[in-house]
HTML snippet that shows the backbone in 3Dmol.js (N, CA, C, O; Angstrom):
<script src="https://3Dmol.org/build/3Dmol-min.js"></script>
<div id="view" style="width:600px;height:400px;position:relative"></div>
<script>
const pdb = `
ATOM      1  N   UNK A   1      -6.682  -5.554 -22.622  1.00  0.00           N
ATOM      2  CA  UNK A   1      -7.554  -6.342 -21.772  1.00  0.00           C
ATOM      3  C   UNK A   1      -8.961  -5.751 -21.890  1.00  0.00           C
ATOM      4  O   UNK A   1      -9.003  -4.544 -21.653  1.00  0.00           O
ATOM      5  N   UNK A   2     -10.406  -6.480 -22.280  1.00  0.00           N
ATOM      6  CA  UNK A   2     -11.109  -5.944 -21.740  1.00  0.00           C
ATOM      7  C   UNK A   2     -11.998  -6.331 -20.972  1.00  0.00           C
ATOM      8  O   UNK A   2     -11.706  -7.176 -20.126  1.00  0.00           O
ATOM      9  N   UNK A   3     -13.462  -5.763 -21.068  1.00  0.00           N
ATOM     10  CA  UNK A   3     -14.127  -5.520 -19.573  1.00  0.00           C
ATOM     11  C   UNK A   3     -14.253  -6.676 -19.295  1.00  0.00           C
ATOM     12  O   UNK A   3     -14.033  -6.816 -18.092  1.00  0.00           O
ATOM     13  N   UNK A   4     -14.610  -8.037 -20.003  1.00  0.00           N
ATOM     14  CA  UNK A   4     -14.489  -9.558 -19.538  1.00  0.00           C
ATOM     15  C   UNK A   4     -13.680  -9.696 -18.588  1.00  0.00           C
ATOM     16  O   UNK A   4     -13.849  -9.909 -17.388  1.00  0.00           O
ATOM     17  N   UNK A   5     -12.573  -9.527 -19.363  1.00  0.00           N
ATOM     18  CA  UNK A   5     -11.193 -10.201 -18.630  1.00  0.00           C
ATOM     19  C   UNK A   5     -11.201  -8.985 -17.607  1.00  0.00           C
ATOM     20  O   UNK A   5     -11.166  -9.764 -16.655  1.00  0.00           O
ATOM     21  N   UNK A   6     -11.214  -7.997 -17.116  1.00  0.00           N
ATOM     22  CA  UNK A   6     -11.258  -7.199 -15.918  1.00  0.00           C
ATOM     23  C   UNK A   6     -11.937  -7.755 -15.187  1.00  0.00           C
ATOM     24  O   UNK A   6     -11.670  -7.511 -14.010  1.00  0.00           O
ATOM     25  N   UNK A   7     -12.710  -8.405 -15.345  1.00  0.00           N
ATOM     26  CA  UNK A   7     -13.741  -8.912 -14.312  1.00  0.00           C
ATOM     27  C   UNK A   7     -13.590  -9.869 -13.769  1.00  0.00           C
ATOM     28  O   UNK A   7     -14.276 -10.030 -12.760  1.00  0.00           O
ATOM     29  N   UNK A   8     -12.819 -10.740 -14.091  1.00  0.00           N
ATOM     30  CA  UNK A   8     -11.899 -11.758 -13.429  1.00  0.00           C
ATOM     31  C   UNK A   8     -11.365 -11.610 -12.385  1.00  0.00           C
ATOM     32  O   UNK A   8     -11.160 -12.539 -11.603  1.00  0.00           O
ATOM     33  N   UNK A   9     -10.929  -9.997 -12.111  1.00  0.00           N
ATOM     34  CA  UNK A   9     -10.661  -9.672 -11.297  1.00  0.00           C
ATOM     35  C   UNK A   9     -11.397  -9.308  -9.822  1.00  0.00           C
ATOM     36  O   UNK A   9     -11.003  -8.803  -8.771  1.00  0.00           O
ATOM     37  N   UNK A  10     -12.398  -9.722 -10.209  1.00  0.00           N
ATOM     38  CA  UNK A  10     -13.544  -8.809  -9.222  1.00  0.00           C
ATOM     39  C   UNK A  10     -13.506  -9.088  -8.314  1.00  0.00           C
ATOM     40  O   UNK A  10     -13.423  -8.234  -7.431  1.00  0.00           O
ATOM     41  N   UNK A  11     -13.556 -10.815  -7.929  1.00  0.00           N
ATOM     42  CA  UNK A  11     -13.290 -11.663  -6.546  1.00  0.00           C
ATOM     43  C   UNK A  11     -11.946 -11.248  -5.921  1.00  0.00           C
ATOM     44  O   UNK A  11     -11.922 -10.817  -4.768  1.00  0.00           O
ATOM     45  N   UNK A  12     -10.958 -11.356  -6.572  1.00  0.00           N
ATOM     46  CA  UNK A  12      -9.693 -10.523  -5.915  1.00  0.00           C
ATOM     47  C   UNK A  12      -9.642  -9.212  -5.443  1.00  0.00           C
ATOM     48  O   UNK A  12      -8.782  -9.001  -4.588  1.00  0.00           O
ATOM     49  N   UNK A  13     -10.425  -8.176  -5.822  1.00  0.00           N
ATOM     50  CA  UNK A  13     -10.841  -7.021  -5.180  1.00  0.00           C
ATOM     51  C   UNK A  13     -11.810  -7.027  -4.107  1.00  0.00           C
ATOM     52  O   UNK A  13     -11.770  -6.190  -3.205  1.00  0.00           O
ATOM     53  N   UNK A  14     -12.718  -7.985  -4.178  1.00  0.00           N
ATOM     54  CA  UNK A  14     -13.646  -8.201  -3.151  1.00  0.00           C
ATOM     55  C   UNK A  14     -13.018  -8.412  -1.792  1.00  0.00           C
ATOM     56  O   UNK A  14     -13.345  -7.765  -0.797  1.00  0.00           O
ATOM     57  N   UNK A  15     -11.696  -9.768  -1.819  1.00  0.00           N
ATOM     58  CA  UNK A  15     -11.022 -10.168  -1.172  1.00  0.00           C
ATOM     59  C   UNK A  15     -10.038  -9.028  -0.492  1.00  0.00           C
ATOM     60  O   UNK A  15      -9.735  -9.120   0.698  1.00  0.00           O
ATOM     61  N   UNK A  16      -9.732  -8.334  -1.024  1.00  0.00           N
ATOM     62  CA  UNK A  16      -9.088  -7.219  -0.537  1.00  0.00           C
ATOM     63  C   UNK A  16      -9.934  -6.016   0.014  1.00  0.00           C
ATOM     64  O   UNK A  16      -9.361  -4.969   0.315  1.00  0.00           O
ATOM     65  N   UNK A  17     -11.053  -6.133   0.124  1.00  0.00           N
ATOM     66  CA  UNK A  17     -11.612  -4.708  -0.174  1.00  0.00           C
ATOM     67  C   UNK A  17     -11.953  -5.238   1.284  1.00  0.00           C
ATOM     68  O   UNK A  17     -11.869  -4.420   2.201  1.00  0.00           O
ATOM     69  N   UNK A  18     -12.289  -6.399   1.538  1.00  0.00           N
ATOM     70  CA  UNK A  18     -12.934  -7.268   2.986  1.00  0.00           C
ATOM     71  C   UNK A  18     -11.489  -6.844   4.018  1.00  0.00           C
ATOM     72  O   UNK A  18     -11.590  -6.131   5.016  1.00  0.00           O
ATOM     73  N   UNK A  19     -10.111  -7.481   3.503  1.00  0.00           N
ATOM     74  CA  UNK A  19      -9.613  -7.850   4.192  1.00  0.00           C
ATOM     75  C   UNK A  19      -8.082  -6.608   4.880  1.00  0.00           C
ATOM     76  O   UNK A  19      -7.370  -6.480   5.876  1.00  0.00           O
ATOM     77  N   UNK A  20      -8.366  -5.831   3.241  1.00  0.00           N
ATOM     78  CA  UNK A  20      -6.696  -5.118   3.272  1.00  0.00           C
ATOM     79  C   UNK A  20      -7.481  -3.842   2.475  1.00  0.00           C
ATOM     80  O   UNK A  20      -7.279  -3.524   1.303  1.00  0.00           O
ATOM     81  N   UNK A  21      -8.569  -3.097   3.552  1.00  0.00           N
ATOM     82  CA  UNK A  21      -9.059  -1.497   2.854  1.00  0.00           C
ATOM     83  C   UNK A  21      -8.573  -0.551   2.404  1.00  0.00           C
ATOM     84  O   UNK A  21      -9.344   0.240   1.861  1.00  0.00           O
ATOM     85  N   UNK A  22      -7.254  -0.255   2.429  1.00  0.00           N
ATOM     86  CA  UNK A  22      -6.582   0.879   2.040  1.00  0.00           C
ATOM     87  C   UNK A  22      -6.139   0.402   0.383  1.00  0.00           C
ATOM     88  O   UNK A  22      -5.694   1.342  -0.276  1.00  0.00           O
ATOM     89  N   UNK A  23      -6.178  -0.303   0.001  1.00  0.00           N
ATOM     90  CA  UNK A  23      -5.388  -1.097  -1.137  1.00  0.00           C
ATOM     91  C   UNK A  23      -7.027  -0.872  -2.324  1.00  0.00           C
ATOM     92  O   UNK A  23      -8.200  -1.115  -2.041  1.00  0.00           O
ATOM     93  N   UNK A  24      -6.611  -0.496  -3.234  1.00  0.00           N
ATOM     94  CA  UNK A  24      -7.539  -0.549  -4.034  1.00  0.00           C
ATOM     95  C   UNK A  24      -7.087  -0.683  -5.982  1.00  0.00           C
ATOM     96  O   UNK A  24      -5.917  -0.443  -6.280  1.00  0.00           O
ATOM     97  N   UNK A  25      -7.751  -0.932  -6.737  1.00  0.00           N
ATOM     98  CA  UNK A  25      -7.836  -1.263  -8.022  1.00  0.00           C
ATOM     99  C   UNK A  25      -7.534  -0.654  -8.904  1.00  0.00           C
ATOM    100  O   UNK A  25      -8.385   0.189  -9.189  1.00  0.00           O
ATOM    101  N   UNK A  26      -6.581  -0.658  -9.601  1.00  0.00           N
ATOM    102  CA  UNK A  26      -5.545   0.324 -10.990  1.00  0.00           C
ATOM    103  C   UNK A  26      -5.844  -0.375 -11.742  1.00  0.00           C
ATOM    104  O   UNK A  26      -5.801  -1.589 -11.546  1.00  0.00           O
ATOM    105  N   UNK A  27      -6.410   0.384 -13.308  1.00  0.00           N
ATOM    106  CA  UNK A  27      -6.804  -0.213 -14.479  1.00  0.00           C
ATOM    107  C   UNK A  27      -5.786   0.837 -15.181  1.00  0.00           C
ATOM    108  O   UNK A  27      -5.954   2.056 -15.234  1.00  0.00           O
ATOM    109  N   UNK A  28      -4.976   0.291 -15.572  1.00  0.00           N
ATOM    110  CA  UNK A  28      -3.902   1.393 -16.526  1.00  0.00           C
ATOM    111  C   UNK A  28      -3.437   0.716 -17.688  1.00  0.00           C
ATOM    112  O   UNK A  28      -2.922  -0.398 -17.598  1.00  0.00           O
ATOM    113  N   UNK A  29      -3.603   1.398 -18.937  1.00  0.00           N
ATOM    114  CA  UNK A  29      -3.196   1.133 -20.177  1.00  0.00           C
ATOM    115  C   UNK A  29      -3.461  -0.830 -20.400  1.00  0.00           C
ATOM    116  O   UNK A  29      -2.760  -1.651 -20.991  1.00  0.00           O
ATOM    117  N   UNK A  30      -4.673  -0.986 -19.688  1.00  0.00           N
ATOM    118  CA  UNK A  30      -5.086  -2.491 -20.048  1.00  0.00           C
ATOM    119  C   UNK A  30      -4.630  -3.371 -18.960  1.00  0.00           C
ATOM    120  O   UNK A  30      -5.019  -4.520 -18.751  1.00  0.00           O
ATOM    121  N   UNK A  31      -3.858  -2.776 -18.366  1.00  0.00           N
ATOM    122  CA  UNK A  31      -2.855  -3.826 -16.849  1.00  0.00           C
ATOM    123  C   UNK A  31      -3.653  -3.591 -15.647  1.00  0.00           C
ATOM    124  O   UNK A  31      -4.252  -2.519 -15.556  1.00  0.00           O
ATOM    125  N   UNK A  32      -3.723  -4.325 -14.856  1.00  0.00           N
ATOM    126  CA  UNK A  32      -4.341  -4.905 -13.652  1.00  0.00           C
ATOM    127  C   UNK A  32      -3.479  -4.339 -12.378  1.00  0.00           C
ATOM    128  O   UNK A  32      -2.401  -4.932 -12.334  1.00  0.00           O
ATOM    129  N   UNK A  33      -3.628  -3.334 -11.284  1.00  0.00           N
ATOM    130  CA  UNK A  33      -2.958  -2.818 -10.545  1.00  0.00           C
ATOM    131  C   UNK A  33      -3.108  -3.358  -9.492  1.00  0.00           C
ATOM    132  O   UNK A  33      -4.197  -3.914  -9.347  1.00  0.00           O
ATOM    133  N   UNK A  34      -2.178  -3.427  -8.407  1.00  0.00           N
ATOM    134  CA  UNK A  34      -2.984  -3.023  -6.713  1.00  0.00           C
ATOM    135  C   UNK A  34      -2.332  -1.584  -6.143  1.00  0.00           C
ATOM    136  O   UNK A  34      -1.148  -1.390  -5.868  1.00  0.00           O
ATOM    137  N   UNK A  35      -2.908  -1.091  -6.092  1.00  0.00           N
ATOM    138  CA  UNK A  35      -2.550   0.802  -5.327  1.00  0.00           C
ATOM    139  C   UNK A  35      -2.615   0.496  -3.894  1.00  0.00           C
ATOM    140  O   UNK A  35      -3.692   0.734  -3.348  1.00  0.00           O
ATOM    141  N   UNK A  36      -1.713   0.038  -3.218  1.00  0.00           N
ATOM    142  CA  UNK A  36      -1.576   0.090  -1.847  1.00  0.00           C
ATOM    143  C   UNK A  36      -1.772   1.296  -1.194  1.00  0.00           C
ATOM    144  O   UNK A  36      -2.329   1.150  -0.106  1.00  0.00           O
ATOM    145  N   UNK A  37      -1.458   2.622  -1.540  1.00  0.00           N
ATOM    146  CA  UNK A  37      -2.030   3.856  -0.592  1.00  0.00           C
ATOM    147  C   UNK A  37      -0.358   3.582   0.684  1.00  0.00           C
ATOM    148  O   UNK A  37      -0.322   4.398   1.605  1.00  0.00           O
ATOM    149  N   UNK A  38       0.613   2.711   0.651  1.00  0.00           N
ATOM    150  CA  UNK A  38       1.110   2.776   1.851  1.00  0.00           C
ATOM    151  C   UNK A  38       2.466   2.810   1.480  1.00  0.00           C
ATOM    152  O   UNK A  38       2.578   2.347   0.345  1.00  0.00           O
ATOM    153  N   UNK A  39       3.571   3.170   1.966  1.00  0.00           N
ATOM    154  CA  UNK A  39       4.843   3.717   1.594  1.00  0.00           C
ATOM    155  C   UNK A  39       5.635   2.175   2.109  1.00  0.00           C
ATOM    156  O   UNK A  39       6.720   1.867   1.615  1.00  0.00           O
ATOM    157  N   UNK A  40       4.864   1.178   3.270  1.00  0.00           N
ATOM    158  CA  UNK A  40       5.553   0.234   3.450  1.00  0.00           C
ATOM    159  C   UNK A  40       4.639  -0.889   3.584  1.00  0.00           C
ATOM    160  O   UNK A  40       3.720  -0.692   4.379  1.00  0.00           O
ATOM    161  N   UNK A  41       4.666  -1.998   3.013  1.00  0.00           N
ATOM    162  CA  UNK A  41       3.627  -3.346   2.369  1.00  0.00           C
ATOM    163  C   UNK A  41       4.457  -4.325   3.207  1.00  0.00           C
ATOM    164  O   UNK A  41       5.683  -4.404   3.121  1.00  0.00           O
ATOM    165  N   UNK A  42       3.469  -5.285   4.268  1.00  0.00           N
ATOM    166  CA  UNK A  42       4.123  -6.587   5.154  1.00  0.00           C
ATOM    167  C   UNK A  42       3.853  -7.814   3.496  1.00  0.00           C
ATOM    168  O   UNK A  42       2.784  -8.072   2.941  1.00  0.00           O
ATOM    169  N   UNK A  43       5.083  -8.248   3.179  1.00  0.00           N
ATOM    170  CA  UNK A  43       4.635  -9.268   1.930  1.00  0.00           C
ATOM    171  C   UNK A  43       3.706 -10.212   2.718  1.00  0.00           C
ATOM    172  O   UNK A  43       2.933 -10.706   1.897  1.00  0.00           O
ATOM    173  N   UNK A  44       3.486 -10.605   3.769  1.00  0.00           N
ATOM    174  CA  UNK A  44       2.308 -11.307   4.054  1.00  0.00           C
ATOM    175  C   UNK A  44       0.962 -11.116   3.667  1.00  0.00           C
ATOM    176  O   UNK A  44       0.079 -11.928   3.391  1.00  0.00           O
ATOM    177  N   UNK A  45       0.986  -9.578   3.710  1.00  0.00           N
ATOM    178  CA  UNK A  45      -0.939  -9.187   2.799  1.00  0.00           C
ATOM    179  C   UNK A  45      -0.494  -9.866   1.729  1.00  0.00           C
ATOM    180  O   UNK A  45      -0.945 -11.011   1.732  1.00  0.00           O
ATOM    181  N   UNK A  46       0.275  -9.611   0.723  1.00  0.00           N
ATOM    182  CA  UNK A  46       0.276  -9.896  -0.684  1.00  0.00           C
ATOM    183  C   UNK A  46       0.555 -11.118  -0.807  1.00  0.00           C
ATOM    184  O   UNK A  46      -0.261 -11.674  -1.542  1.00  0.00           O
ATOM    185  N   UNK A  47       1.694 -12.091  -0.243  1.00  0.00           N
ATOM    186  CA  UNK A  47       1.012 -12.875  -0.192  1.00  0.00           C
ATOM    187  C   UNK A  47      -0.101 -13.984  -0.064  1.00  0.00           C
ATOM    188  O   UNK A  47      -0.320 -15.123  -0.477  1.00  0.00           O
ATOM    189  N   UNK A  48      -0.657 -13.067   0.700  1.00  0.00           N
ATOM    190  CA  UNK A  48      -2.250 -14.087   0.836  1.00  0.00           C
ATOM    191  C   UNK A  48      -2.798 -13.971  -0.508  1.00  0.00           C
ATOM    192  O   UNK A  48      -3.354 -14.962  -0.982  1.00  0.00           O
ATOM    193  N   UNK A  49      -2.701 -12.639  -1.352  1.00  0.00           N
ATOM    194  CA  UNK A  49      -3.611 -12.612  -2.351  1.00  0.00           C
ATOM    195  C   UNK A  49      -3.043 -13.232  -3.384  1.00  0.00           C
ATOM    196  O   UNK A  49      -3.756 -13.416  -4.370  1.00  0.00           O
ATOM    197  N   UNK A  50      -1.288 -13.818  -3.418  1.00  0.00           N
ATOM    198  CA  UNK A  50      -1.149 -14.393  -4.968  1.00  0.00           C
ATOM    199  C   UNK A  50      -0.958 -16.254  -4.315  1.00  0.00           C
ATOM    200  O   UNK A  50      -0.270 -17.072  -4.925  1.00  0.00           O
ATOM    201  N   UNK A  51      -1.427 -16.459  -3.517  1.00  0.00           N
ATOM    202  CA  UNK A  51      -1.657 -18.088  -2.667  1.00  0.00           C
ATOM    203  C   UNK A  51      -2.805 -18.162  -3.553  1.00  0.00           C
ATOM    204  O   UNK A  51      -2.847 -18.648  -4.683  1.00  0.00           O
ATOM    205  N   UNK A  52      -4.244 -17.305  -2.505  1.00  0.00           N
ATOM    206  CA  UNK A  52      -5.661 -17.555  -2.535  1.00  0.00           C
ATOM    207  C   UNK A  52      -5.900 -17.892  -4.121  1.00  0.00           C
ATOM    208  O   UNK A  52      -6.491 -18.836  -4.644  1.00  0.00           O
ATOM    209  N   UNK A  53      -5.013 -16.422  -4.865  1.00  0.00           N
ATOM    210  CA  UNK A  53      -6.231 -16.254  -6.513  1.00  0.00           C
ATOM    211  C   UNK A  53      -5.110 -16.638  -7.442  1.00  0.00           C
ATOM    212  O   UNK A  53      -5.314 -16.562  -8.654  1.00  0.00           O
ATOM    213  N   UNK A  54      -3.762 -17.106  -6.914  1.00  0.00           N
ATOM    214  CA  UNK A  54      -2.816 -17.446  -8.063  1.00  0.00           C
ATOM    215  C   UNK A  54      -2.704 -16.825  -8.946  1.00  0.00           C
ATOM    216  O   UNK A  54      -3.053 -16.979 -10.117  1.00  0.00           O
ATOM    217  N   UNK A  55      -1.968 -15.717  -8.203  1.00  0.00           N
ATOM    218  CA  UNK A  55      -1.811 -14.730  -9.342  1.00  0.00           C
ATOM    219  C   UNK A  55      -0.298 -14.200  -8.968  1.00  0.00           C
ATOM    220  O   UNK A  55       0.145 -14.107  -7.823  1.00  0.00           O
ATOM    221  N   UNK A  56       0.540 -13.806 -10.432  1.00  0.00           N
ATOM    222  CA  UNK A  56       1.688 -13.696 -10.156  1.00  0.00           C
ATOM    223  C   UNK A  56       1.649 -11.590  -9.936  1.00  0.00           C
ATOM    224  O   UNK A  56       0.702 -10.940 -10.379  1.00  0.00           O
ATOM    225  N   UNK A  57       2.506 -11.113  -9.414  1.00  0.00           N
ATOM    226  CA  UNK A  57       3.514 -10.067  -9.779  1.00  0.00           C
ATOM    227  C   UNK A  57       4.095  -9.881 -11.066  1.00  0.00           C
ATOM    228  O   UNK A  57       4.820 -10.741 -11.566  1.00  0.00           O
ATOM    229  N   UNK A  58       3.753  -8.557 -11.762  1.00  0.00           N
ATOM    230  CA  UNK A  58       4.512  -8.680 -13.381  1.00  0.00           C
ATOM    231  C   UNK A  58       5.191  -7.758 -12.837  1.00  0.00           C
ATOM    232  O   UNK A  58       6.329  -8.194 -12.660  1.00  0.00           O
ATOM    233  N   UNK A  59       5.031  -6.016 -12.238  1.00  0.00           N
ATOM    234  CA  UNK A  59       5.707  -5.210 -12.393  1.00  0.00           C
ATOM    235  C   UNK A  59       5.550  -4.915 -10.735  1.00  0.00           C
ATOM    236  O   UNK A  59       4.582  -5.260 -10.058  1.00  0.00           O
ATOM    237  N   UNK A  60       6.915  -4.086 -10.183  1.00  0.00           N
ATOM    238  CA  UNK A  60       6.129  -3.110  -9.037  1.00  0.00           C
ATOM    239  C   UNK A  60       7.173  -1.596  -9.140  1.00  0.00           C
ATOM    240  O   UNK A  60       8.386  -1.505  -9.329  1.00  0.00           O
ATOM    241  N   UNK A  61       5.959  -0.357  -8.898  1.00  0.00           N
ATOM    242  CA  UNK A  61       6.197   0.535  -8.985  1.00  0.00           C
ATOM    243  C   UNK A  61       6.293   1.365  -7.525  1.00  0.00           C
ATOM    244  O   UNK A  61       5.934   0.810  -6.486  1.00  0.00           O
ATOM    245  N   UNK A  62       6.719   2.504  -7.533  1.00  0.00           N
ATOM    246  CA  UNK A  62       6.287   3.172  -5.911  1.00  0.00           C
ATOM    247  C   UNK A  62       5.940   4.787  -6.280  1.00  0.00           C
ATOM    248  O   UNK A  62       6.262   5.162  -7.407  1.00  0.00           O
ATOM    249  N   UNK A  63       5.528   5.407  -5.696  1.00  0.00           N
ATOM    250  CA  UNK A  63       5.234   6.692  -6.110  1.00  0.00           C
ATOM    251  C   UNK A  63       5.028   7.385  -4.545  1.00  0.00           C
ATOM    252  O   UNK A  63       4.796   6.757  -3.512  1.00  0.00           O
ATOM    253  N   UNK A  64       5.153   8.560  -4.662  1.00  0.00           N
ATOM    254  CA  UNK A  64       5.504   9.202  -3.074  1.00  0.00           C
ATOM    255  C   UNK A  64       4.005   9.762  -2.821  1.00  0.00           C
ATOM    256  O   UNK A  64       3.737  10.342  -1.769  1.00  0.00           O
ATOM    257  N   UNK A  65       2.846   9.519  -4.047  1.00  0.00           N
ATOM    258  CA  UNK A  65       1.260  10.180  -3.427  1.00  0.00           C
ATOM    259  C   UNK A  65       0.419   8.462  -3.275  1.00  0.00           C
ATOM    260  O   UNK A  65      -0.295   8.036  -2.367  1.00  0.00           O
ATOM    261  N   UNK A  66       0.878   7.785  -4.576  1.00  0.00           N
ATOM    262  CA  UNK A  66       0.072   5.962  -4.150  1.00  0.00           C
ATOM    263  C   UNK A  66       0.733   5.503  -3.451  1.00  0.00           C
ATOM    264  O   UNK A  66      -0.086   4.755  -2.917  1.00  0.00           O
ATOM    265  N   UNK A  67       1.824   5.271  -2.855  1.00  0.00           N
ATOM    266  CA  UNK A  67       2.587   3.953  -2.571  1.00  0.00           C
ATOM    267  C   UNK A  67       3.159   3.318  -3.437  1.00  0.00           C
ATOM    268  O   UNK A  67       3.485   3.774  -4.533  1.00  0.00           O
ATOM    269  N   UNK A  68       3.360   2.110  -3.015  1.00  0.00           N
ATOM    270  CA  UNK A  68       3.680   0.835  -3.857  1.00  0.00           C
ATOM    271  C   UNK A  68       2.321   0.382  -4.535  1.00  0.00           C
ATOM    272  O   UNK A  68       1.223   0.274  -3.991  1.00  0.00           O
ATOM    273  N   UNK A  69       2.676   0.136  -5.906  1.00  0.00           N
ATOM    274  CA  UNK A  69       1.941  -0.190  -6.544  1.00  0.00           C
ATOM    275  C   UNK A  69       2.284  -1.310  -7.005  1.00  0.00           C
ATOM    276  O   UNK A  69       3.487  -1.341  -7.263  1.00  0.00           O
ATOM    277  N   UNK A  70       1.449  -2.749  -7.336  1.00  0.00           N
ATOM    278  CA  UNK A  70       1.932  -3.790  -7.810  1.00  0.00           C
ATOM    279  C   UNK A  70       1.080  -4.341  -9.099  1.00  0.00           C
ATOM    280  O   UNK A  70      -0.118  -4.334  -8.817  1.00  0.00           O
ATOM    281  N   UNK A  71       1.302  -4.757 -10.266  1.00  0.00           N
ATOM    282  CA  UNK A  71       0.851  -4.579 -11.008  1.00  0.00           C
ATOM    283  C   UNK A  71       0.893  -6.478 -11.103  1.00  0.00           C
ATOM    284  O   UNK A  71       1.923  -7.103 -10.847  1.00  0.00           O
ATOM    285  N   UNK A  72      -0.517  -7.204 -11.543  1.00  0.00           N
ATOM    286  CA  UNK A  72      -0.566  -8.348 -11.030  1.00  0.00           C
ATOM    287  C   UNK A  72      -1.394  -8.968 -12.306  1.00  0.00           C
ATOM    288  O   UNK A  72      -2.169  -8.209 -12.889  1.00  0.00           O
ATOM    289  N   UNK A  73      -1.229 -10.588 -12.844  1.00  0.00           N
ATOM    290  CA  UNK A  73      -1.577 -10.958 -13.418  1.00  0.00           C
ATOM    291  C   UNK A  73      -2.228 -12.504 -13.232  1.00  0.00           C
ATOM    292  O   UNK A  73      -1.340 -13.342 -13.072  1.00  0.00           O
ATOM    293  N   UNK A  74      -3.857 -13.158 -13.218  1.00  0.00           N
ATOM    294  CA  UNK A  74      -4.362 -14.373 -13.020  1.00  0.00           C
ATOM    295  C   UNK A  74      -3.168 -15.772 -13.677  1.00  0.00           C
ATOM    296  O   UNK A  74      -2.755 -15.414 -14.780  1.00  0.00           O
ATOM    297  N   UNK A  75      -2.852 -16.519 -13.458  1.00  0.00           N
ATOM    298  CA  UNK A  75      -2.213 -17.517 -14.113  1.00  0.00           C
ATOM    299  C   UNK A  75      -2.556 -18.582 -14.856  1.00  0.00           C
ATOM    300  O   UNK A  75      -1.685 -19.316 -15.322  1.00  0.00           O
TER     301      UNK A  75
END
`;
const viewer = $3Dmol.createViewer("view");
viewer.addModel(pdb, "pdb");
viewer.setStyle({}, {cartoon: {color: "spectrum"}});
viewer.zoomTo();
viewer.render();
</script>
C-alpha cells in the first residue's frame, strides 16, 4: 500500500480520533490497523466506523500491551 492509498484513510482516523480517543492508527507491513489500547471493545464503536466509511474487518489480533487490534480494509 502506499502513501496515496494510506490516505484514504485519513477521514476514518479523523472520525475516530473525534469520537473513540484511545484507538489510534497501525501501518504494518502495508495493512491498515485500528490499535484500540483496550483489552475489551463495545462492537458498537466499531461498528459505527465500518457503517459510516464501509469498511470491512480482514484480520483481528489482541496483544496484552495494545489490545485488540483490528486490521481493516475501504471496500
Amino acid at each position: 500500500m502506499n502513501e496515496t492509498e494510506i490516505k484514504k484513510y485519513d477521514e476514518i482516523f479523523d472520525f475516530i480520533e473525534n469520537n473513540i480517543p484511545d484507538w489510534e492508527k497501525v501501518v504494518t507491513e502495508g495493512n491498515i490497523k485500528i490499535k484500540t489500547n483496550q483489552h475489551m471493545v463495545k462492537f458498537e464503536h466499531m461498528e459505527q466506523v465500518l457503517e459510516k466509511f464501509n469498511v470491512k474487518i480482514t484480520d483481528v489480533a489482541y496483544t496484552d500491551y495494545y489490545g485488540i487490534i483490528f486490521g481493516i480494509k475501504i471496500e
